[in-house]
C-alpha positions as CSV (number, residue, x, y, z in Angstrom):
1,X,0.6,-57.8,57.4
2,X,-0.1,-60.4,60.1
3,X,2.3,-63.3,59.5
4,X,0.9,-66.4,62.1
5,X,3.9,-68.5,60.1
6,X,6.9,-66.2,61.0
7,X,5.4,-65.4,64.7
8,X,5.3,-69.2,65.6
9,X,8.1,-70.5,63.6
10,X,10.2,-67.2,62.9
11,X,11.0,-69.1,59.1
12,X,9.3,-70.1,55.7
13,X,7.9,-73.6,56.3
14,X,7.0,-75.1,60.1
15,X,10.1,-77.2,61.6
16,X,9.5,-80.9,62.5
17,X,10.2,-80.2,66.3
18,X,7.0,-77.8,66.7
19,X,7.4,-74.3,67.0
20,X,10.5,-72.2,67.9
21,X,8.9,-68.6,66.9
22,X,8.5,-65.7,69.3
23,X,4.9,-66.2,69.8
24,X,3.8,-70.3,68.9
25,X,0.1,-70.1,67.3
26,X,-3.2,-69.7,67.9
27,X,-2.7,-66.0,67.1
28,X,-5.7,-63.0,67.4
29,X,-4.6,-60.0,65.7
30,X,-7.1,-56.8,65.3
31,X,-6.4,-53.6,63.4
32,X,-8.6,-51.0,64.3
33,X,-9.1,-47.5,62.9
34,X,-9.8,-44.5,64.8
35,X,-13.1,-42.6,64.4
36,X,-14.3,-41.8,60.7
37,X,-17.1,-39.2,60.3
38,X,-19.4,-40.9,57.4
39,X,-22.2,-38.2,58.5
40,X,-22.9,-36.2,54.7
41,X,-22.4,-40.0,53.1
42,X,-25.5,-42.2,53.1
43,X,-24.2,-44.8,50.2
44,X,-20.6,-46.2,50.9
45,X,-18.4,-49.4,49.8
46,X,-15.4,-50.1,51.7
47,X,-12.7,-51.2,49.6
48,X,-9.2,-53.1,49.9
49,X,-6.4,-55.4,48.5
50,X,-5.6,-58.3,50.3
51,X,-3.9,-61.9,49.9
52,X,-4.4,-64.7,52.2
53,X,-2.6,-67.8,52.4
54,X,-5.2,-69.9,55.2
55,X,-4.5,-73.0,57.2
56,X,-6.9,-72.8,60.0
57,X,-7.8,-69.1,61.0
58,X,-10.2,-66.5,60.1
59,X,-10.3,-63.3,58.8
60,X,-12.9,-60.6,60.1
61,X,-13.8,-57.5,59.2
62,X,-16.5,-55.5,61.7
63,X,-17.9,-52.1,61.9
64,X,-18.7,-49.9,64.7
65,X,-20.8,-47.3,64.9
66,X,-20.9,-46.3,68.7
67,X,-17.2,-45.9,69.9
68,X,-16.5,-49.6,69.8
69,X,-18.9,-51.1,72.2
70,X,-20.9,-53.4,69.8
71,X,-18.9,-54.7,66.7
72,X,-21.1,-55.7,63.8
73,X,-19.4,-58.4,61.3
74,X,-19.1,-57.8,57.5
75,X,-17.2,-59.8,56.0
76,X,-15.3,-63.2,56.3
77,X,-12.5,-64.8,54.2
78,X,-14.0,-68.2,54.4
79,X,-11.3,-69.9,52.6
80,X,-10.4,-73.4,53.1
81,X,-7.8,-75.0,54.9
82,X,-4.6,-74.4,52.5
83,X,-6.2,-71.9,50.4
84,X,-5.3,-68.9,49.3
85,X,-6.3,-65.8,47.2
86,X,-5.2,-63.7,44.6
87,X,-1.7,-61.8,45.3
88,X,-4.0,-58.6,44.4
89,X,-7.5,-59.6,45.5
90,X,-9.7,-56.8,45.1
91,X,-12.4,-56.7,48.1
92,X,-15.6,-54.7,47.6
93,X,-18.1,-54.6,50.5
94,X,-21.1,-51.7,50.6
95,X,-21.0,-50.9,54.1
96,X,-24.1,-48.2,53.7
97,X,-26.7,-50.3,55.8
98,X,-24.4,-50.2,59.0
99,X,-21.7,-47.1,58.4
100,X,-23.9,-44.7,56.1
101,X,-24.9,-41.3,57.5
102,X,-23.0,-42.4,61.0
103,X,-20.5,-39.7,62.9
104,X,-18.4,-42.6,64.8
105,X,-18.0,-45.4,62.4
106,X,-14.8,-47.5,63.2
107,X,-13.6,-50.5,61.6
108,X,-11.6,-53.9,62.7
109,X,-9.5,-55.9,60.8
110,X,-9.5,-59.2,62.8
111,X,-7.0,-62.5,62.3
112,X,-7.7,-65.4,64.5
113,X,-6.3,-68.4,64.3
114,X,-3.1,-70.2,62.9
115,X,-1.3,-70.0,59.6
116,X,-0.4,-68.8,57.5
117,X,-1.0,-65.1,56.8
118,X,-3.1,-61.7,55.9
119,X,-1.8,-59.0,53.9
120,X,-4.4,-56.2,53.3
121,X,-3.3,-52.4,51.2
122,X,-4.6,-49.5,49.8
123,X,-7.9,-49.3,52.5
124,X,-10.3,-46.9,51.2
125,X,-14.3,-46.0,52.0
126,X,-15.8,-44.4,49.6
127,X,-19.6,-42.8,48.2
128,X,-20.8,-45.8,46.0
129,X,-21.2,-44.9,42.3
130,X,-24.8,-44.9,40.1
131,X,-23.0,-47.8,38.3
132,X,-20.1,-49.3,38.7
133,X,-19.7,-52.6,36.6
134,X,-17.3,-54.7,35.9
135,X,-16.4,-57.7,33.6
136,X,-15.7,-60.9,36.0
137,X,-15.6,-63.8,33.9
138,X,-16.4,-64.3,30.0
139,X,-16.0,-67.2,28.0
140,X,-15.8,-68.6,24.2
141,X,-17.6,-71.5,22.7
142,X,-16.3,-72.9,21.1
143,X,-12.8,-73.0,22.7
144,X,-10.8,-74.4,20.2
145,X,-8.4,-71.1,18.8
146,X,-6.5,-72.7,16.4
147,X,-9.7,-74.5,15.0
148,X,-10.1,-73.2,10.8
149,X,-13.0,-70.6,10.3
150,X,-14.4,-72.9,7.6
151,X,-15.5,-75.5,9.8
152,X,-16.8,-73.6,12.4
153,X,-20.2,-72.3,12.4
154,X,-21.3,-70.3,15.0
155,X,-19.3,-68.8,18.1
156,X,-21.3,-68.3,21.4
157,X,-19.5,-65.6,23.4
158,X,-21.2,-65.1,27.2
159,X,-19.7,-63.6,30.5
160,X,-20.8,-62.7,34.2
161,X,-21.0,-59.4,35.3
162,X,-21.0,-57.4,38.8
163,X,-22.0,-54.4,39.5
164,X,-20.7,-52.8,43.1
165,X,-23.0,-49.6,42.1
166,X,-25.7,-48.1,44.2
167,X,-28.6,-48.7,41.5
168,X,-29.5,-51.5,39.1
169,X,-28.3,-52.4,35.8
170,X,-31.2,-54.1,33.6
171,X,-30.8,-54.8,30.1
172,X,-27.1,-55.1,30.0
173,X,-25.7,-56.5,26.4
174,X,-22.3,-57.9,25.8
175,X,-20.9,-56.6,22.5
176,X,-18.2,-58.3,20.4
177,X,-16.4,-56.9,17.8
């Protein structure tokens, strides 16, 4: 967790006075792994929880591949100013074109600015699957549910999908029962 809020104002909402914390924002925070052999694994997703509440910072996420002299960027939050994600945002990112079939691959975790907080869990990197999709949105038309089947005549049913597998998925069908 890297909590801007409580290190520049040590309490749940910002005091009128300006800040009283132990360290008053801007705040750059980076966690950084320690070498991880991806040598045998030429197709591989890094994958995470997170939440973020933002006001004005960013969140980074970079790879190395050479012991930490060049850092090659990833991924970026990119949420507005006051935004914030889901408690259990799921984070996907195939990392195979920079960290596949590489002995030294490192990876930062980079906060940097102010407010309000990052909370990331369960880090993993793992081989990406043949297929791996999953359901992201679906929708009913029309919406009405309490609306009698007699006057209705047709229902349209669609949904978007995403697939974080290595190969392509054509001719998916969306079946309702």
């Amino acid at each position: 967790i890297f909590d801007s809020n409580y290190l520049d104002d040590t309490g749940p909402s910002c005091p009128p006075a300006g800040p009283v914390g132990p360290a008053p924002a801007p705040h750059s925070g980076i966690l950084q792994t320690d070498s991880i052999n991806l040598s045998a694994y030429p197709f591989v997703a890094l994958s995470f929880y997170q939440y973020i509440r933002d006001f004005q910072a960013t969140q980074t996420i970079n790879i190395s591949v050479d012991g930490g002299s060049i850092w090659t960027p990833v991924w970026e939050g990119g949420l507005a100013v006051n935004e914030n994600t889901a408690f259990d945002d799921f984070v996907i990112i195939d990392i195979s074109a920079i960290a596949g079939n590489q002995a030294d691959v490192r990876l930062q975790f980079v906060f940097d600015g102010q407010y309000y907080e990052w909370q990331i869990d369960d880090i993993t990197i793992a081989e990406l699957p043949p297929y791996d999709a999953g359901m992201m949105s679906i929708s009913i038309e029309p919406y009405y549910y309490l609306t009698p089947a007699i006057q209705i005549d047709s229902f349209t049913f669609s949904g978007s999908v995403k697939n974080a597998g290595l190969n392509t998925i054509n001719n998916l069908t969306l079946d309702v029962d």
